[in-house]
N, C-alpha and C positions, 0 to 999 in steps of 0.2 A: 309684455314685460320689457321695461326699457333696460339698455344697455347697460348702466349703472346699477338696477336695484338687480341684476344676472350676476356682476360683478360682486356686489355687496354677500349675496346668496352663497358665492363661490368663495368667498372671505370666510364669512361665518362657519361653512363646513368645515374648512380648513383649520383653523380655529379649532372647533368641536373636536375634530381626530386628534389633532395635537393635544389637546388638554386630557381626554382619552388614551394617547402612548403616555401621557405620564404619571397616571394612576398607579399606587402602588400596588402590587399584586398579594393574597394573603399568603401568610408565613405557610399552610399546608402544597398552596403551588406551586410558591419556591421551593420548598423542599422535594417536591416532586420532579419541576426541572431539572434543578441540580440534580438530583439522583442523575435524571436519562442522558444530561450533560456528559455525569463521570461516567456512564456507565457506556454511551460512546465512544465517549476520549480513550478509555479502557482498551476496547476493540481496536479501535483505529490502532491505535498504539502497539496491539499484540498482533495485528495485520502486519503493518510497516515492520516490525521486527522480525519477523519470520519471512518476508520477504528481503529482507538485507539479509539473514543469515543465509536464505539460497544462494543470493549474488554472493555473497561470499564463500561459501560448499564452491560453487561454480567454479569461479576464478581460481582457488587452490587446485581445482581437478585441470583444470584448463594448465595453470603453471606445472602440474605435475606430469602431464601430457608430452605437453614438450619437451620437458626432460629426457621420458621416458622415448619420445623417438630420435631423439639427439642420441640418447644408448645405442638405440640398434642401430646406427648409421657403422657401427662400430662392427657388425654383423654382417654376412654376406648371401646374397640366396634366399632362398624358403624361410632360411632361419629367422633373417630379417624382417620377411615379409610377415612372419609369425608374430614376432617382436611389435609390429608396430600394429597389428588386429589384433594382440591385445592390449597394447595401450589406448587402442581403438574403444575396445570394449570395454573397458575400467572406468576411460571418459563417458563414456554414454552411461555405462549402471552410475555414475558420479551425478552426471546431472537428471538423469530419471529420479533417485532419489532425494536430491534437493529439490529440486518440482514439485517431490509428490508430500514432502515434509511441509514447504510452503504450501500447498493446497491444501492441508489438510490444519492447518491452521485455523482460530476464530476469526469471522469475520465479522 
């Protein structure tokens, strides 16, 4: 096969696929796509949002943290040291359950 009619070969397929991606497809398998379309966009959508509502749980627990050991600097001793394991503890049940709200999310 000479180099030209290889060439010619690789045109024509070429060709072929493309007049092939432009076929219309029937109105029942569009209708099918579209569905699995929205019906991902959907997901995605309720994924992304229950992951930003964590990051945001977080950041409030986080800002209210701080706060909360800015108080006890207020504090002296045990007292203090009390003061700030449970501000300790308050952040961690904070983000244990925004973790566990976003994980239990659709995916």
């Amino acid at each position: 096969m000479t180099h030209a009619s290889q060439w010619t070969l690789v045109a024509a397929a070429c060709l072929f696929m493309l007049a092939a991606c432009q076929k219309a497809e029937s109105p029942p398998e569009v209708r099918s796509d579209v569905a699995e379309a929205q019906a991902e966009a959907s997901q995605d959508f309720a994924a992304a949002q229950a992951e930003a509502s964590a990051d945001l749980a977080i950041a409030a627990a986080e800002g209210d943290h701080q706060v909360a050991i800015e108080r006890c600097e207020a504090l002296a001793g045990d007292e203090q040291q009390r003061c700030k394991a449970e501000a300790d503890a308050a952040l961690n049940a904070a983000r244990d359950a925004a973790q566990e709200q976003a994980g239990s999310a659709p995916q």
